[in-house]
C-alpha positions in Angstrom: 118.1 66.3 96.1 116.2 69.3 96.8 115.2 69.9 93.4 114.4 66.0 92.8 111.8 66.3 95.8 109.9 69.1 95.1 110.2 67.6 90.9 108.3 64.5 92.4 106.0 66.3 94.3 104.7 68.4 91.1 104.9 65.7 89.2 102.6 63.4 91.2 99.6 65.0 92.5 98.1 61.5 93.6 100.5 58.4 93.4 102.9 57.2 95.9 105.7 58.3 93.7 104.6 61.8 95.1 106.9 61.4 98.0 110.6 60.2 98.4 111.0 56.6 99.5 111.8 57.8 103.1 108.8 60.4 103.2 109.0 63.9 104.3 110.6 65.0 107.1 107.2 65.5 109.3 107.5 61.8 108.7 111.0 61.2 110.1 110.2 63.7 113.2 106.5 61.9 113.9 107.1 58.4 113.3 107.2 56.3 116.5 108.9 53.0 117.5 105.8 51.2 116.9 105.7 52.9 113.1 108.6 51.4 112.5 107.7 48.4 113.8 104.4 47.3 112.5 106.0 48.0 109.0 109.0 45.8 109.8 106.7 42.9 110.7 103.8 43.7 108.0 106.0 43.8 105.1 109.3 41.5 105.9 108.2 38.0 105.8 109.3 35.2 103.4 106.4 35.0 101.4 106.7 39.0 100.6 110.8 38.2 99.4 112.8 37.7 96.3 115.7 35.6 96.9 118.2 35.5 94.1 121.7 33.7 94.0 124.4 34.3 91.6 127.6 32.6 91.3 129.8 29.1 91.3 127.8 27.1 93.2 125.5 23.5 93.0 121.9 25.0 92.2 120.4 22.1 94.0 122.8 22.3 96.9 122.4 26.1 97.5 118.2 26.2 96.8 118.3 23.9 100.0 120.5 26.1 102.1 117.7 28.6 101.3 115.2 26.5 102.1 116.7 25.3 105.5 117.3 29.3 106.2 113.9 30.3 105.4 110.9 28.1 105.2 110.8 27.5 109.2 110.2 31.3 109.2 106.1 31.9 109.5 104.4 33.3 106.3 102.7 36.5 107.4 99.5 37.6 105.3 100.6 39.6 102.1 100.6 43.3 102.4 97.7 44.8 99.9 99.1 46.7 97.1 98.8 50.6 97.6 97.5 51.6 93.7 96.5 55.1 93.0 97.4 56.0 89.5 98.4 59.3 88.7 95.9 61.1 86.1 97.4 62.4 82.9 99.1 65.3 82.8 97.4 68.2 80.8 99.7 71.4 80.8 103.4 72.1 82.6 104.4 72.3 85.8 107.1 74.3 87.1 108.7 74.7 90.3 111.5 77.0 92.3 113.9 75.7 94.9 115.8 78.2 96.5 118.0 77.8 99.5 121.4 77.9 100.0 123.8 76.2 97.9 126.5 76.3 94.8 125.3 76.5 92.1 122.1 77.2 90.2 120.7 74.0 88.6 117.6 73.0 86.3 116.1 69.7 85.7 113.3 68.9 83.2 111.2 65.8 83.6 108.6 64.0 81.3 106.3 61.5 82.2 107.7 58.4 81.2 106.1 54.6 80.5 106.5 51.8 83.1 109.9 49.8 82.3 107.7 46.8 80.9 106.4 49.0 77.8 108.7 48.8 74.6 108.7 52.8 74.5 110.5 52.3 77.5 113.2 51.1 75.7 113.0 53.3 72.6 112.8 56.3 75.5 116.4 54.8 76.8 118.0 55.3 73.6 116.4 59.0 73.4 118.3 59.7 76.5 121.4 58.0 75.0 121.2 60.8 72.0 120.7 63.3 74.1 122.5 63.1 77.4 124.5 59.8 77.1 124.0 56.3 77.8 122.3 55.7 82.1 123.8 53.4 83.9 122.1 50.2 85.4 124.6 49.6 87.8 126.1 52.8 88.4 129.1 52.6 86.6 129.4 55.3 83.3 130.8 56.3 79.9 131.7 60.0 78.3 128.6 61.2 77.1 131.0 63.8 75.2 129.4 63.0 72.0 125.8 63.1 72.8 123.6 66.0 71.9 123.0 68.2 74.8 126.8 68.0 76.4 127.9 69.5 72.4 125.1 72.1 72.7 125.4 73.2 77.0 128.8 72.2 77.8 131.2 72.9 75.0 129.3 76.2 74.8 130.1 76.9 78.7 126.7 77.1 79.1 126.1 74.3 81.7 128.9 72.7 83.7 127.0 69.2 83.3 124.1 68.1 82.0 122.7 64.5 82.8 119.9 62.3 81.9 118.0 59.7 84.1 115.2 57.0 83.2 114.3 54.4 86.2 112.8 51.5 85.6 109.6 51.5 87.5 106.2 49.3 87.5 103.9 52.4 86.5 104.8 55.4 84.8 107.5 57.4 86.2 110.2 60.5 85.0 112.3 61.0 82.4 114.3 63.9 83.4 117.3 65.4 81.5 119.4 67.8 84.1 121.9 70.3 84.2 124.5 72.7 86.4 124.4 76.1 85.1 127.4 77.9 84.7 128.8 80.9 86.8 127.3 84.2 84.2 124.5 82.1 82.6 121.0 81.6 83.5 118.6 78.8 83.4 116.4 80.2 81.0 119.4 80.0 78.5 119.8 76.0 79.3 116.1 75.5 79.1 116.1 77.6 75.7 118.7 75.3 75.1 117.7 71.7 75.6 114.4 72.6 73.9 116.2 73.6 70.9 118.0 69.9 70.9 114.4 68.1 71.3 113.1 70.2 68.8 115.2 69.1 66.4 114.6 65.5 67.3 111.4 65.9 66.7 111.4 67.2 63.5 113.2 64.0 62.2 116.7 64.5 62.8 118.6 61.7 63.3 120.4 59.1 61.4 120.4 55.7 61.5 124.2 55.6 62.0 123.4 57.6 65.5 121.1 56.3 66.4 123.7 52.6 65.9 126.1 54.5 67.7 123.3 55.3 70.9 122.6 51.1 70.5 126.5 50.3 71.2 127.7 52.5 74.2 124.1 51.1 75.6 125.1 47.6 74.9 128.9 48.8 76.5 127.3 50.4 79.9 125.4 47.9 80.0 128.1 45.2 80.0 130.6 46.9 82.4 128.3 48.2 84.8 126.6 44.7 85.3 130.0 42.4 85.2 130.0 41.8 89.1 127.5 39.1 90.4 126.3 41.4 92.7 124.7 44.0 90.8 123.6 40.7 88.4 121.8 39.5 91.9 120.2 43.1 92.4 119.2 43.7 88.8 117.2 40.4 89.0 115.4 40.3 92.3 114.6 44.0 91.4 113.3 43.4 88.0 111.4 40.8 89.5 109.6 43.8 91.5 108.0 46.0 88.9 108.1 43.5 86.1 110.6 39.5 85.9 113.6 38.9 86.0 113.5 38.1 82.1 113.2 42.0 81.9 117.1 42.1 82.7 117.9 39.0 80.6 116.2 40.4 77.3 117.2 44.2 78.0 120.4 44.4 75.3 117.5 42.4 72.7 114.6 44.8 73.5 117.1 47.8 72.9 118.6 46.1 69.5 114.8 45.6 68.2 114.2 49.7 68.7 114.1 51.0 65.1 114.9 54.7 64.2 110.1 55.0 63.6 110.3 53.5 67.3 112.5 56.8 68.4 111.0 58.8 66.2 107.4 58.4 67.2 108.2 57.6 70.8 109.5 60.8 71.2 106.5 62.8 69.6 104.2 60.7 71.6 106.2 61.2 75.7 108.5 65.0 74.7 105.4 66.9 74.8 105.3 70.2 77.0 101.9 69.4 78.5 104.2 66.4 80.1 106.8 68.3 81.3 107.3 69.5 85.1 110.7 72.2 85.0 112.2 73.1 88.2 115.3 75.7 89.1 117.3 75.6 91.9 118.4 79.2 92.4 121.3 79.1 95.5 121.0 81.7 98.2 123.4 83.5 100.2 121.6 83.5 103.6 121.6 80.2 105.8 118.4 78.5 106.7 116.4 79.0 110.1 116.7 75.2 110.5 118.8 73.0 108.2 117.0 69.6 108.1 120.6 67.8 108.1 121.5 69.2 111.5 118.5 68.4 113.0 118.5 65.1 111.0 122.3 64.2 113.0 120.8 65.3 116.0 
């Protein structure tokens, strides 16, 4: 988490995606009852929701339980959309974390399109070669036979390596991560991973790989959204940074990604100049003022 924070704060110099969701902790330790307040009552009101149902039910029956539940409730005046969008990245960025912890960690993070661009897709199945199929749902799959878990964690390199693309509504991260191994260093997993995109770039991959990325996609997709409920989140959050069709048509928009689609998407986004690399580097000493403690306190 450490790492992640100080990732987003190199990352984006001037969009909100500069800070966590819950802010910093000057944030937490300043905020007042009336803070919390006058965000409760400018931002929760029915005409600023999603309501989704999913199940065995009468669609006409359960639309007006909603509508008995929720259309007495005042409409509040819509909350203005906070845009600042983040300037295009022109060299790397690099950042050190070090407090006390485990193990030593690296994480490298692209800049990555907003989920309703087709690269987006095309990047999903880049991170399938190389790290293993992300979940939508949270459930997950042995990524033993993608790319970087042969090259970092059959070599004892890393202990685990991961890979994560959100669906967002502007451009986000696309950031491949990795536990580094008791006697090894971060530079030699950096060296590493490099080495694997390197040789994506320069054309190799097979169509019969880039089949097999398609299918455990299609397979994680399918187990991790079985339950109703994460089918309910998936579509009231799609319809937040793009429609709920987004969910519907995301096995079809993967199936349509061609092996030029990966090929040129990742020349175009798996450039350094759009890279941010951070290390965590664990300490022996303990902090002056761990934020958890004061956090329970």
């Amino acid at each position: 988490f450490r790492l992640g924070e100080e990732m987003q704060a190199a990352a984006f110099r001037v969009h909100g995606y500069h800070h966590e969701s819950i802010g910093d902790m000057s944030d937490l330790h300043t905020m007042t009852r009336e803070d919390l307040y006058g965000h409760y009552r400018q931002h929760y009101m029915p005409n600023n929701a999603i309501a989704v149902a999913v199940g065995a039910f009468d669609s006409a029956e359960m639309l007006e339980k909603i509508r008995a539940e929720y259309e007495p409730i005042p409409a509040g005046e819509a909350p203005a959309v906070f845009v600042r969008p983040e300037p295009v990245q022109n060299g790397e960025r690099r950042v050190t974390v070090e407090r006390p912890g485990g193990s030593a960690m690296i994480e490298i993070a692209y800049t990555a399109p907003p989920a309703s661009h087709d690269d987006w897709f095309a990047l999903a199945l880049i991170n399938s070669l190389l790290c293993g199929p992300d979940s939508l749902g949270g459930s997950s799959i042995d990524n033993r036979t993608s790319r970087l878990y042969r090259a970092l964690v059959e070599t004892e390199i890393a202990a685990g390596v991961d890979g994560s693309l959100v669906p967002t509504i502007d451009p986000y991260l696309y950031s491949i991560s990795a536990t580094v191994r008791p006697g090894r260093t971060p530079q030699e997993v950096e060296a590493a991973v490099n080495a694997e995109i390197a040789r994506l770039l320069a054309g190799e991959i097979s169509e019969a790989e880039l089949v097999r990325a398609k299918k455990q996609a299609r397979a994680l997709f399918a187990y991790s959204t079985e339950r109703v409920t994460m089918q309910a989140f998936w579509l009231a959050f799609c319809e937040n940074f793009s429609s709920y069709t987004w969910f519907e048509e995301y096995v079809s928009r993967l199936e349509a990604v061609t092996l030029d689609d990966v090929l040129r998407t990742a020349r175009d986004l798996l450039r350094p100049q759009f890279r941010t690399v951070g290390v965590f580097l664990p300490t022996a000493e303990a902090d002056d003022a761990d934020d958890g403690e004061e956090m329970d306190e």
